[in-house]
C-alpha positions in Angstrom: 86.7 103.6 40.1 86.7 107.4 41.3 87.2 109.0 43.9 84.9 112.1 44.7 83.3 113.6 47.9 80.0 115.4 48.8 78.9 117.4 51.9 76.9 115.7 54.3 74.2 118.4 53.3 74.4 117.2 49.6 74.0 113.6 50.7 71.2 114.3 53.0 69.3 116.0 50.4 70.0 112.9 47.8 68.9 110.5 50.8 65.5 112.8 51.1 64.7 112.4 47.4 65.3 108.9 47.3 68.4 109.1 45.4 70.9 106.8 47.6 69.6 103.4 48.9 71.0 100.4 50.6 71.2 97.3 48.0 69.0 94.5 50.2 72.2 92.0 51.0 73.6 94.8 53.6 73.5 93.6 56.9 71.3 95.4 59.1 72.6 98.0 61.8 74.9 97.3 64.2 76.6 100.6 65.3 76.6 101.2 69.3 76.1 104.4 71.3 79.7 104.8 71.2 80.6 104.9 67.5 77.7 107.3 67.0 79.4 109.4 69.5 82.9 109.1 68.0 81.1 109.6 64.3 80.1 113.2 65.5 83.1 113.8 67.8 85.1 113.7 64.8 82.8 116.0 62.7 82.2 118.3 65.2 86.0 119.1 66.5 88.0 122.1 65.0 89.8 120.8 62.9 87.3 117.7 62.0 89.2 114.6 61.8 88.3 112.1 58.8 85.4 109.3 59.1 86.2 107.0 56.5 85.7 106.9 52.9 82.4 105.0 51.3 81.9 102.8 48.7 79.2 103.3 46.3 77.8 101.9 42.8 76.7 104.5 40.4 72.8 103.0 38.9 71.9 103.2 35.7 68.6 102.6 34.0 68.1 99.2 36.0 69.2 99.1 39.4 71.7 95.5 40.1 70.4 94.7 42.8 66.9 95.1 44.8 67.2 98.0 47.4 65.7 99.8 50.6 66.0 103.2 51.8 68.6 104.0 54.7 66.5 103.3 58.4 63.9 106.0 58.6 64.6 107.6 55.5 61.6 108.3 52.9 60.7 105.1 51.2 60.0 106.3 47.5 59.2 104.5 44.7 62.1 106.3 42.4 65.0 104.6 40.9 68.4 105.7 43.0 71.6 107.0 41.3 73.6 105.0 43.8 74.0 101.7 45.9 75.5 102.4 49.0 78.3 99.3 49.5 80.2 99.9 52.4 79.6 103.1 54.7 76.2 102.1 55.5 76.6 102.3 59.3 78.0 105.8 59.1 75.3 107.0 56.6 72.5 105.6 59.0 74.0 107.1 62.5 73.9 110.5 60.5 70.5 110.4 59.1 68.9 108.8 62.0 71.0 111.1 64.7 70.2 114.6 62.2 67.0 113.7 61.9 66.1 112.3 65.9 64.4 109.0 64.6 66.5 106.5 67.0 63.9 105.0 69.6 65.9 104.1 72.1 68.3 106.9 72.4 69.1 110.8 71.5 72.4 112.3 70.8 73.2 115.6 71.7 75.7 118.3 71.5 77.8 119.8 74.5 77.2 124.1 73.7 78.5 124.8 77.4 81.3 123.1 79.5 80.1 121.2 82.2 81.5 124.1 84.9 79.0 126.6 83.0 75.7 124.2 83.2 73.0 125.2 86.3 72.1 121.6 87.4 75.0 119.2 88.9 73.3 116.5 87.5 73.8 117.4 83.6 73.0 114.4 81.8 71.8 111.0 83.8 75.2 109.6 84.7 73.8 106.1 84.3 72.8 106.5 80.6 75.0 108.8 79.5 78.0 107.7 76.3 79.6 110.0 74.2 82.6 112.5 75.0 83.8 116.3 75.2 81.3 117.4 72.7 78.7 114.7 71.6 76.1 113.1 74.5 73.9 109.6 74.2 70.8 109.1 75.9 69.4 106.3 76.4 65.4 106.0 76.2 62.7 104.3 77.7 59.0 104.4 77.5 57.3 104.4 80.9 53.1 104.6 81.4 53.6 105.8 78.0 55.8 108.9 78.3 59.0 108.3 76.6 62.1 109.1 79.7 63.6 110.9 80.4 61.3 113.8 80.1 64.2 116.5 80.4 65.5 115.1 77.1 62.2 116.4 74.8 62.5 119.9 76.9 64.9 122.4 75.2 65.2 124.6 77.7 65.5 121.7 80.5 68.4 120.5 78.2 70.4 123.8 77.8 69.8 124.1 81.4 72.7 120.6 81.1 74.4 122.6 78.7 73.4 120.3 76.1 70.9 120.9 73.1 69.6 118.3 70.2 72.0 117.5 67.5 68.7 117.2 65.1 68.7 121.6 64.9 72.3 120.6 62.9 70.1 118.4 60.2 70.6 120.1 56.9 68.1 121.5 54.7 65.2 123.7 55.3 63.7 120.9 57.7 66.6 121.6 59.2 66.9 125.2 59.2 62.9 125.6 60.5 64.0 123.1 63.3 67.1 125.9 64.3 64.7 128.8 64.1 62.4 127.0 66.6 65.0 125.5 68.7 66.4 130.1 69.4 62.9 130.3 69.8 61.7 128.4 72.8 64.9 129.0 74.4 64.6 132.9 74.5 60.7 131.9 75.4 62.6 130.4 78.5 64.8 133.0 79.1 67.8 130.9 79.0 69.1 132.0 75.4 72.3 133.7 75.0 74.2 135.4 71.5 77.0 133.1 72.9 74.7 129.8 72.8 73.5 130.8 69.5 76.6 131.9 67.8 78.0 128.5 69.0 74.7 126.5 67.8 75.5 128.6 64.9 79.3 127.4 64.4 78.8 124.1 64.3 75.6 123.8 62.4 77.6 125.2 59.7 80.4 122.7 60.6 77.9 119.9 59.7 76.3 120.7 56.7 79.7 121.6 55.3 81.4 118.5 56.1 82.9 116.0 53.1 82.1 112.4 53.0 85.1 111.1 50.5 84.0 108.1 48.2 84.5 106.1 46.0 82.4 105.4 42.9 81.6 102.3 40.8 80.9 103.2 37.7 77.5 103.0 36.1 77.7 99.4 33.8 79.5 97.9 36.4 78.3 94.1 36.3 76.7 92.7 39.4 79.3 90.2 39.7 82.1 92.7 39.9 80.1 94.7 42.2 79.6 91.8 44.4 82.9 90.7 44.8 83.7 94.4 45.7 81.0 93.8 48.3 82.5 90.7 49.2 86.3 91.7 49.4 85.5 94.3 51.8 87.1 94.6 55.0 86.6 98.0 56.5 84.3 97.8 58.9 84.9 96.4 62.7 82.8 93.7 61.8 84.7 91.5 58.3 82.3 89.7 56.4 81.5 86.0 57.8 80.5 82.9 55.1 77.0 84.0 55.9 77.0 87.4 54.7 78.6 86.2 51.5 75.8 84.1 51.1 73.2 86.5 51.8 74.9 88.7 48.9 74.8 86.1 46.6 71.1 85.2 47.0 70.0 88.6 46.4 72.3 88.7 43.1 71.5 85.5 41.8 67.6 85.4 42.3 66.3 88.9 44.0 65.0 87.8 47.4 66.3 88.7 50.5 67.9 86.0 52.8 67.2 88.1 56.1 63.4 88.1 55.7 63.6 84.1 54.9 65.7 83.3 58.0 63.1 85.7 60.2 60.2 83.9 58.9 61.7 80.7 59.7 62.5 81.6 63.1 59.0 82.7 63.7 58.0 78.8 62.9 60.6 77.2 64.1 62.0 79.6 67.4 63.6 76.9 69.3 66.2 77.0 66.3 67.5 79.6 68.3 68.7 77.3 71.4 71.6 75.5 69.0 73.8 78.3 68.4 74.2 79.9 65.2 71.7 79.9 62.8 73.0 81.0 60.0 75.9 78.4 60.3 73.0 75.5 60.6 71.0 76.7 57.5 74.3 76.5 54.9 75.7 73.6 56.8 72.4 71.7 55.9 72.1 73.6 52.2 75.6 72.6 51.2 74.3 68.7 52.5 71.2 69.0 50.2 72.9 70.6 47.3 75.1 67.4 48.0 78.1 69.2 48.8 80.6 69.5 51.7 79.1 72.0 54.3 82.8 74.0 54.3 83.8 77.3 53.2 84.8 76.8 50.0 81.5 75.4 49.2 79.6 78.8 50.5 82.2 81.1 48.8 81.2 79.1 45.2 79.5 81.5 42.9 76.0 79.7 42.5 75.6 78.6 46.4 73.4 81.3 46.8 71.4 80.3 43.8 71.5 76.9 45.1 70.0 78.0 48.5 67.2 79.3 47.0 66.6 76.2 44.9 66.4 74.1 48.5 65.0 76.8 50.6 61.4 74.7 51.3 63.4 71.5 52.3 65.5 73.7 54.4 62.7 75.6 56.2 60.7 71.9 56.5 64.0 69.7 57.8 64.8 72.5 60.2 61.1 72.7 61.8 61.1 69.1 62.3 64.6 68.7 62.9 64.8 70.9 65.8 61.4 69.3 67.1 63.0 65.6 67.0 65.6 66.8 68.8 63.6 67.9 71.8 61.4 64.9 71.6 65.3 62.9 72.6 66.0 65.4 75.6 68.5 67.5 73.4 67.0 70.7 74.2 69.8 73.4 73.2 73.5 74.4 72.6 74.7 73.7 76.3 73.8 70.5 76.7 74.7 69.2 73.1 77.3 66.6 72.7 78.0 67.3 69.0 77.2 70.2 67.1 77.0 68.4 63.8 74.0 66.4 65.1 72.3 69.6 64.9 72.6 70.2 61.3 72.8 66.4 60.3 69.7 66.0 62.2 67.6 68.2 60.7 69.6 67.7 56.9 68.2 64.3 57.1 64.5 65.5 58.5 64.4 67.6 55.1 64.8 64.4 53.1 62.3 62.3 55.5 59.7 65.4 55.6 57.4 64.2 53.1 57.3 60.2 53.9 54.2 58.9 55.7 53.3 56.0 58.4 55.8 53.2 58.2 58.2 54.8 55.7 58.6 58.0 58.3 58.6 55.6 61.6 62.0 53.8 59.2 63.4 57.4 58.6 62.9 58.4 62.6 64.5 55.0 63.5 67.5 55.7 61.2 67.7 59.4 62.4 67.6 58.5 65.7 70.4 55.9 65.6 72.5 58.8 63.4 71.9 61.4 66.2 72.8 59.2 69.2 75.8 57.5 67.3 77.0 61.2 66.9 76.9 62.0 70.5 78.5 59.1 71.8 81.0 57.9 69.1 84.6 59.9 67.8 83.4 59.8 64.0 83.0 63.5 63.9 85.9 64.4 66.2 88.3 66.0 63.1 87.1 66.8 59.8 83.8 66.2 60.8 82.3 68.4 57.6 83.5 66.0 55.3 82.7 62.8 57.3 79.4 64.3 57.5 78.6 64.6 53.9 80.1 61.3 53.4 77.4 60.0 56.1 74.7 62.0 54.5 75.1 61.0 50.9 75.0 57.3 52.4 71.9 57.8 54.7 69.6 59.9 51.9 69.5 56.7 49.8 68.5 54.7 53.2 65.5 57.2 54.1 64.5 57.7 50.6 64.2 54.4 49.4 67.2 55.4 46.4 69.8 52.8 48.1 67.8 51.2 51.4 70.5 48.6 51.9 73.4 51.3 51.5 76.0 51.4 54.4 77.0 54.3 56.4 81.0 54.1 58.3 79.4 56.0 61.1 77.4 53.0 61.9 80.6 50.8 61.5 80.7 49.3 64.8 84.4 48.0 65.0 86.2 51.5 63.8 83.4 54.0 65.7 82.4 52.0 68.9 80.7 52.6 71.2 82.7 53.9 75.2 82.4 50.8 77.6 81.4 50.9 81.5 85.0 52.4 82.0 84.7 55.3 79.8 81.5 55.7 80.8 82.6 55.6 85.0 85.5 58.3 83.6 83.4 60.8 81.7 84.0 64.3 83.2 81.6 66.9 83.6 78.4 67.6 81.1 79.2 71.6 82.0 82.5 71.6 79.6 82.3 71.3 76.0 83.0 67.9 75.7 81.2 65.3 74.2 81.1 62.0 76.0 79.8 63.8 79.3 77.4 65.6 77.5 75.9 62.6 75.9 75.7 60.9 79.2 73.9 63.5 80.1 71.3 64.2 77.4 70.8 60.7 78.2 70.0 60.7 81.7 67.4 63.7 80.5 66.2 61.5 77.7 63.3 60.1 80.4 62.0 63.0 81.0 64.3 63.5 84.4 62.3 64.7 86.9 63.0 67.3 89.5 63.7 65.5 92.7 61.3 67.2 94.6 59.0 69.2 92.3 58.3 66.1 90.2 58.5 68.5 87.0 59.8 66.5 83.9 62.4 68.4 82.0 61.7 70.4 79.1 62.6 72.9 76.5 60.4 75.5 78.5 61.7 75.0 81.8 65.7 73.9 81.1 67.4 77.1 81.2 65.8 77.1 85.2 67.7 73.7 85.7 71.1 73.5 87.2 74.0 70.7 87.1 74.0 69.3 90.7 76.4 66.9 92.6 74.8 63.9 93.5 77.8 62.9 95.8 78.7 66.6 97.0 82.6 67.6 97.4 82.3 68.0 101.2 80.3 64.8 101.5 83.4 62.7 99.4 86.2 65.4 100.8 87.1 66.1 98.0 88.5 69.6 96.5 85.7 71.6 94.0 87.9 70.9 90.6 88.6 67.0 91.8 88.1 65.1 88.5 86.9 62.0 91.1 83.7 64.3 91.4 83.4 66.2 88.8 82.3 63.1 86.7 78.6 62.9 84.4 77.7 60.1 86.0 77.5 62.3 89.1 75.6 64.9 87.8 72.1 65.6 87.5 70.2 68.5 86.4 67.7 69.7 88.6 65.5 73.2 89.5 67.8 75.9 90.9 65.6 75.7 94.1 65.9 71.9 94.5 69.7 72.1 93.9 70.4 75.2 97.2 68.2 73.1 99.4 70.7 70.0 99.3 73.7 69.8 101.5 77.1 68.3 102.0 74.9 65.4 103.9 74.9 61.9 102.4 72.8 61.1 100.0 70.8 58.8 101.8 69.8 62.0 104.6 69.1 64.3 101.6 66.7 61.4 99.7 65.1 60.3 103.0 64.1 64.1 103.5 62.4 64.1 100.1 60.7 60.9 100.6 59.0 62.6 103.7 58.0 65.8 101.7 56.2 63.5 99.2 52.6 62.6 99.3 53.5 59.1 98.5 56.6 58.8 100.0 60.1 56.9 99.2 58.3 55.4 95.8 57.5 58.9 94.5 61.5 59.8 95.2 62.6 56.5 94.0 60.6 57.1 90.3 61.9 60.6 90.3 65.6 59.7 90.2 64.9 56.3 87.7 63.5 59.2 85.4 67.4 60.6 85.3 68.9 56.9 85.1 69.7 57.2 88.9 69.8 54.0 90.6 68.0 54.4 94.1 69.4 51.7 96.1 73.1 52.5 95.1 72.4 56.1 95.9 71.3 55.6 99.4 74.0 53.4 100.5 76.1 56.1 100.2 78.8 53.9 98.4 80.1 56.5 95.7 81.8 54.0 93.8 79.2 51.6 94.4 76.5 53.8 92.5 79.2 54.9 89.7 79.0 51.3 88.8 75.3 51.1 88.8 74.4 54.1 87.2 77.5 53.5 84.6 74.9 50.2 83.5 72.0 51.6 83.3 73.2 54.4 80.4 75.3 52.1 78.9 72.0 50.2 78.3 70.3 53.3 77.2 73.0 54.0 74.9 72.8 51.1 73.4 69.2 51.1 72.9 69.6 54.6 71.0 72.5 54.2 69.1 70.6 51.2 67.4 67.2 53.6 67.0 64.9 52.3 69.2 63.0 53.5 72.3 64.9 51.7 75.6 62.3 50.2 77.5 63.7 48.5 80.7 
């Protein structure tokens, strides 16, 4: 490895020519408004401070790996001399600041101290990040005209005291883009020899600049230079399971992991809803490579390979998956009992996909009882990853046919019961990450729940507008707001925002009697409305708290049941 350095107007000229690229694996840009500031702050101050040192890999005849030019660079068609692989945030808040190709914002340079500016309001105080001598702002596109106006006007901006940090880009693009700049300023009679012998300073400050790096040399071995890649740790953002991956897919069979998942989401959006989907997709890969879905299985060399192998079962399990799991009322991450149901789920969807008729109604029978048995028993309490692959291998032989009379512990009834009325009476509340509550609720939704007064079933388009209500309020039981004798599932039900502020501390027998005389039809259009969320109408209007916990406590314990042994509860 060696270490050398080149000014920012060498590398700019190598990035122009298509010289230095971005091997595909890199994540994509993440830099804030901020960190472009302090980039140029520390380029810009007398003396300049240091920005880091990159990482690169010298190419030879054949590049390692696939690549893509830095954002809004030129996208030739030539072979690079080197990989850029680490250092690709500051490379692209360089080119894409020199060179004014962010859309959203424009970074400029302070020439004159605030005191020496003609307009109070320098820069828009709302939008403004940066400090002493580098300015962000932000941008925004209204009946076309990109805002704020000022900001494409040189003389408006030396008027703030500010000017374009694009006259700094180097080269003659650069230098043409100066001239211009003096130009339409002395047009404007607001040009000074102290404005453009400052301009002039630190244009020269820029180009001159050294980025350090370090250099892999050319015959280095894609495996060495992904490790490299991998053993990084220098950016504020360390490399997660995920990104590993990524690399390794791209090194072991050229295609790029970040298009796959974007296509995917674009068939399958709801994915979205459950949390992370990069920890989904190589939790259910590891499962169909039949493999334990924990680190140590990502960080093996040929997972990546083995992704790729799977990727059609992955992309078919998760579309179906994550539409089974709306069909039983589980409709995103904040009402989910268990997040391995997620990824078991759809795991077992992939193996199911291509069965037909009876053989798929089998499957959905099994994978219902799976994904209910998960949300309501402790099986994957503690090292649920290996209890899940140990499920998994056990319930691909049931769907498939391979082993039909195979057994699975997590349907062992005896070690993994089910909670009884008690449990069920105790369950706290569904707005905590815990599981019991949450599967209480998902089954009180499971019916469609509608809202009490709209009549609107629940659904994945209209959840995130539903709120968790008291059914017996605090001030109602007199009670405190954090009393655990309230703040139980059984309690709760989730209903329209709107429907939830126009209850009161009343009884609910006043509240439900006031709906019943808003409906058309009256106390039987209330009374099928709550049976929808497993609400027992009698035992709600006798304003008997305990009363109803006991009847509503029945009533999911027999929906439970009827899920956790696969089939569609019916009374």
């Amino acid at each position: 490895m060696e270490a050398r350095s080149k000014t920012i107007e060498a590398w700019f000229s190598m990035i122009e020519q298509g010289q230095v690229k971005l091997p595909r694996f890199q994540r994509h840009e993440a830099w804030r408004p901020h960190q472009i500031a302090g980039l140029f702050e520390n380029i810009l101050r007398s003396p300049s401070l240091p920005v880091g040192v990159l990482l690169v890999l010298e190419v030879g005849d054949k590049e390692p790996f696939h690549s893509r030019p830095i954002v809004g660079a030129p996208a030739t068609g030539d072979r690079p001399l080197m990989h850029i692989l680490d250092g690709q945030q500051r490379m692209t808040a360089l080119w894409r600041s020199l060179t004014d190709k962010y859309e959203d914002l424009k970074v400029f340079v302070r020439l004159l101290a605030s005191s020496d500016t003609s307009q109070a309001d320098a820069v828009s105080e709302d939008d403004e990040e940066g400090g002493a001598l580098v300015q962000i702002e932000r941008r925004w596109m209204n009946k076309g005209m990109p805002r704020p106006v000022w900001a494409d006007d040189d003389v408006e901006c030396i008027k703030r005291g500010l000017a374009p940090i694009s006259i700094f880009r180097p080269g003659g693009t650069g230098e043409a883009a100066f001239k211009l700049w003096r130009e339409r300023l002395r047009e404007g009679g607001v040009f000074t020899d102290d404005i453009g012998d400052r301009a002039g300073d630190l244009r020269k400050r820029v180009l001159s600049y050294t980025l350090p790096f370090l250099s892999l040399p050319v015959g280095t071995s894609r495996e060495t230079a992904l490790e490299v890649f991998i053993n990084m740790n220098t950016s504020a953002s360390p490399l997660k399971d995920y990104d590993i991956v990524v690399a390794q897919v791209e090194e072991g069979v050229g295609e790029s992991l970040h298009d796959k998942v974007e296509a995917l989401l674009q068939s399958a959006p709801a994915a979205r809803e459950y949390g992370r989907i990069e920890d989904i997709l190589l939790a259910m890969t590891a499962l169909l490579l039949d493999k334990p879905p924990i680190k140590k299985t990502y960080l093996e060399d040929d997972f990546g390979k083995g992704l790729a192998s799977v990727w059609p079962d992955v992309v078919a399990g998760l579309e179906r998956g994550i539409q089974f799991l709306g069909e039983e009322a589980l409709f995103n991450e904040k009402t989910l009992p268990s997040d391995v149901a997620v990824y078991l789920t759809c795991a077992l969807w992939a193996v199911a996909s291509k069965l037909k008729l009876d053989q798929e109604g089998n499957a959905r029978q099994i994978i219902r009882k799976v994904l209910w048995r998960a949300c309501f028993t402790h099986r994957y309490g503690k090292t649920s990853a290996t209890r899940a692959y140990a499920d998994f291998k056990a319930l691909r032989g049931m769907i498939d046919g391979a082993t039909p009379d195979g057994k699975c512990e997590l349907f062992d009834a005896t070690v993994f019961r089910l909670p009884d009325l008690e449990e069920i009476k105790g369950a706290g509340w569904p707005g905590r990450k815990d599981r019991l509550p949450r599967a209480i609720l998902a089954t009180s939704l499971r019916r469609r729940a509608q809202d009490f007064a709209d009549g609107t079933p629940i659904g994945r388009n209209n959840i995130a507008a539903r709120e968790l209500d008291h059914l017996y309020s605090c001030g109602y039981l007199k009670e405190e707001r954090d009393s655990p004798r309230v703040n139980r599932a059984l309690n709760c039900a989730l209903i329209t925002g709107l429907t939830n502020r126009n209850k009161s501390a009343a009884a609910p027998s006043d509240y439900v009697a006031k709906r019943a005389a808003a409906a058309n039809l009256g106390e039987e259009t209330v009374r099928w409305r709550l049976a929808t969320h497993l609400i027992p109408y009698d035992e709600l209007t006798s304003d008997n708290y305990d009363a109803f916990l006991d009847a509503r406590a029945k009533l999911v314990a027999a929906d439970m049941i009827a899920l956790c042994d696969g089939v569609e509860p019916t009374a």
